[in-house]
C-alpha positions as a Markdown table, in Angstrom:
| # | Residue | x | y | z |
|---|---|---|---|---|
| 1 | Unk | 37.2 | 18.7 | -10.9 |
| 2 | Unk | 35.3 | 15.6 | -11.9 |
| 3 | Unk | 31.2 | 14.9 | -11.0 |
| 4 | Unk | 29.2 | 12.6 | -12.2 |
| 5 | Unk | 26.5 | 13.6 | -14.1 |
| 6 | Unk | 23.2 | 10.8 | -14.9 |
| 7 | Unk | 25.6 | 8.2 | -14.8 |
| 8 | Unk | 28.5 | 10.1 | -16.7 |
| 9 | Unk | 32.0 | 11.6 | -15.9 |
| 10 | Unk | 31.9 | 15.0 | -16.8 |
| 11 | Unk | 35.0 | 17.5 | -16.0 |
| 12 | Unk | 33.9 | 21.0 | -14.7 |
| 13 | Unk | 37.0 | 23.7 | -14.9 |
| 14 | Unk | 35.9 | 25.9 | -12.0 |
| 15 | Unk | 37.0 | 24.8 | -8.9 |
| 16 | Unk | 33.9 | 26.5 | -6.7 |
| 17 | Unk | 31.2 | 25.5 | -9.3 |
| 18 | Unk | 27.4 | 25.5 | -8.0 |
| 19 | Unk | 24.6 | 23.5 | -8.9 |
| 20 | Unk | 23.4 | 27.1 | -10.6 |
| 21 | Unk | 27.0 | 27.0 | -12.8 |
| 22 | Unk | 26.4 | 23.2 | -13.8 |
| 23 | Unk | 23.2 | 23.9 | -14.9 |
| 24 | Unk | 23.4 | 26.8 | -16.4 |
| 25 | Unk | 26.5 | 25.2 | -18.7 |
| 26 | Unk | 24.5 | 22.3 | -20.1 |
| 27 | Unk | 21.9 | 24.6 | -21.3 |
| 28 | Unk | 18.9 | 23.9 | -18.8 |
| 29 | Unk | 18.3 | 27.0 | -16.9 |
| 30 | Unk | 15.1 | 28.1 | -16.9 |
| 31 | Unk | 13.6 | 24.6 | -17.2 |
| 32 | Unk | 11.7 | 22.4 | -14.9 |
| 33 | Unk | 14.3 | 20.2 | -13.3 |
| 34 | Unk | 14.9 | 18.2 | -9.9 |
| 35 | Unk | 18.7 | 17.8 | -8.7 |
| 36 | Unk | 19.9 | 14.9 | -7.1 |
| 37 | Unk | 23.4 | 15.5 | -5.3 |
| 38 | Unk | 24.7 | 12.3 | -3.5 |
| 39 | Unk | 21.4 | 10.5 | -3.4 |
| 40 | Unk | 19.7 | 13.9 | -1.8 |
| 41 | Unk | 17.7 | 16.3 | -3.4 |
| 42 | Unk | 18.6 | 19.6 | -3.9 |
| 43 | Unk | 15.9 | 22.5 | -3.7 |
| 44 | Unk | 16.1 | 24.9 | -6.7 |
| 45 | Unk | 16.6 | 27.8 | -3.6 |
| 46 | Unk | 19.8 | 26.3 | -3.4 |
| 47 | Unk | 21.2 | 25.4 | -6.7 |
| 48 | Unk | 23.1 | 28.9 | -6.4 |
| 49 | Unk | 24.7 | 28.2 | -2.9 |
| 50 | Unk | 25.4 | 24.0 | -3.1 |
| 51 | Unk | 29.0 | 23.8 | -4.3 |
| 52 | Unk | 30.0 | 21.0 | -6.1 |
| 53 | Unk | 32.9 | 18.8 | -4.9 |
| 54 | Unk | 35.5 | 16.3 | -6.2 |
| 55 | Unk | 33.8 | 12.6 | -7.5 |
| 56 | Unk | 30.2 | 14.1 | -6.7 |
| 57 | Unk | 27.1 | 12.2 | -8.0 |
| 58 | Unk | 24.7 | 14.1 | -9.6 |
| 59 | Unk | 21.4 | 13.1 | -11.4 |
| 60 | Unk | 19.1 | 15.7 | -13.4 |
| 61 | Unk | 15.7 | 15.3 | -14.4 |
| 62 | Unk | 13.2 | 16.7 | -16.5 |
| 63 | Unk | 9.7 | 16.6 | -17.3 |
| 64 | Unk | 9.4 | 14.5 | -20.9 |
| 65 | Unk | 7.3 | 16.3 | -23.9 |
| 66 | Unk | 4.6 | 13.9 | -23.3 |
| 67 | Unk | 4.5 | 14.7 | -19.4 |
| 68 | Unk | 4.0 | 18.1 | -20.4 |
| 69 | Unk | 1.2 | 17.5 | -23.2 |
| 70 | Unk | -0.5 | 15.6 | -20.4 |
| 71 | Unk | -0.2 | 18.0 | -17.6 |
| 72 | Unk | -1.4 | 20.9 | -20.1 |
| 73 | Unk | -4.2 | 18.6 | -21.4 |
| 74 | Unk | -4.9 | 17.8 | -17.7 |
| 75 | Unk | -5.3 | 21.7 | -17.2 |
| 76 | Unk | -7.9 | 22.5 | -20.2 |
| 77 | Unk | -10.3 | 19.6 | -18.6 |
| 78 | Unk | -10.1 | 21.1 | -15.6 |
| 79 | Unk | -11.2 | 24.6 | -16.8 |
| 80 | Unk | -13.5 | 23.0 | -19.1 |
| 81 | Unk | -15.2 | 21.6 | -16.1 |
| 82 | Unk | -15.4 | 24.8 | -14.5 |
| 83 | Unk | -17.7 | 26.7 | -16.8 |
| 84 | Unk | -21.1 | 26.7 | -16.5 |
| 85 | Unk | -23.5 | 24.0 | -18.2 |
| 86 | Unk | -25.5 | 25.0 | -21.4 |
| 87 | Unk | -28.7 | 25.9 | -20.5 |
| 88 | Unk | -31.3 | 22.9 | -21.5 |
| 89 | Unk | -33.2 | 24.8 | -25.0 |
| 90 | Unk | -29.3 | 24.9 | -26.5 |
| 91 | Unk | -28.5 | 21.2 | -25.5 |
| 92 | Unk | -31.9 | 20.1 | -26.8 |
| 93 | Unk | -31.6 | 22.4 | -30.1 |
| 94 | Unk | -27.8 | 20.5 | -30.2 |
| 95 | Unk | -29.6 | 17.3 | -30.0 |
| 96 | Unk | -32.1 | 17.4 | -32.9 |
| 97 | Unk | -29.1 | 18.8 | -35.1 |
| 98 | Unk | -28.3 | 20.8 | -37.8 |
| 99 | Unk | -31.4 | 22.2 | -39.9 |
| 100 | Unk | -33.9 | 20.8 | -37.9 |
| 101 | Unk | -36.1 | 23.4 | -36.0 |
| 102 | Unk | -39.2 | 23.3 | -33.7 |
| 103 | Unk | -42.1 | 24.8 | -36.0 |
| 104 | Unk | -44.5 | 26.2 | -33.7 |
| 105 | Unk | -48.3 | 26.7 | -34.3 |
């Protein structure tokens, strides 16, 4: 049986392939990945039960390494944010800098 895959032929030698068998044989199972079958997406609940038929068109996508670096930079700010401010005596001891100490009387 012959599919398209991102713009390339690509034979598949089981006649009742799945979404699920497709991916699984080009290594991406596991990953975060949208399936287009046909010009309509296919949920990843249903990569096991969508069989794949003759001169289908099928695009995959992934997230890119810098989408992830983002996303995961995105999340530290965010729980950054979350934690509770200094209290003011450590921001103003921060401020004078290092070595420098309040001598009191």
């Amino acid at each position: 049986m012959r599919v398209t895959v991102n713009g390339a032929k690509r034979e598949i030698a089981l006649p009742a392939a799945t979404i699920a068998d497709l991916v699984r044989e080009m290594g991406l199972e596991g990953k975060r990945i949208a399936v287009e079958r046909n010009g309509a997406i296919v949920p990843k609940s249903r990569h096991g039960e969508t069989r794949l038929e003759q001169g289908d068109r099928l695009e995959i996508v992934g997230r890119s390494a810098a989408a992830e670096t983002v996303a995961v930079t995105a999340s530290r700010c965010r729980q950054q944010a979350r934690r509770r401010p200094a209290s003011r005596r450590s921001l103003r001891e921060r401020a004078r800098g290092p070595g420098r100490r309040k001598i009191r009387a």
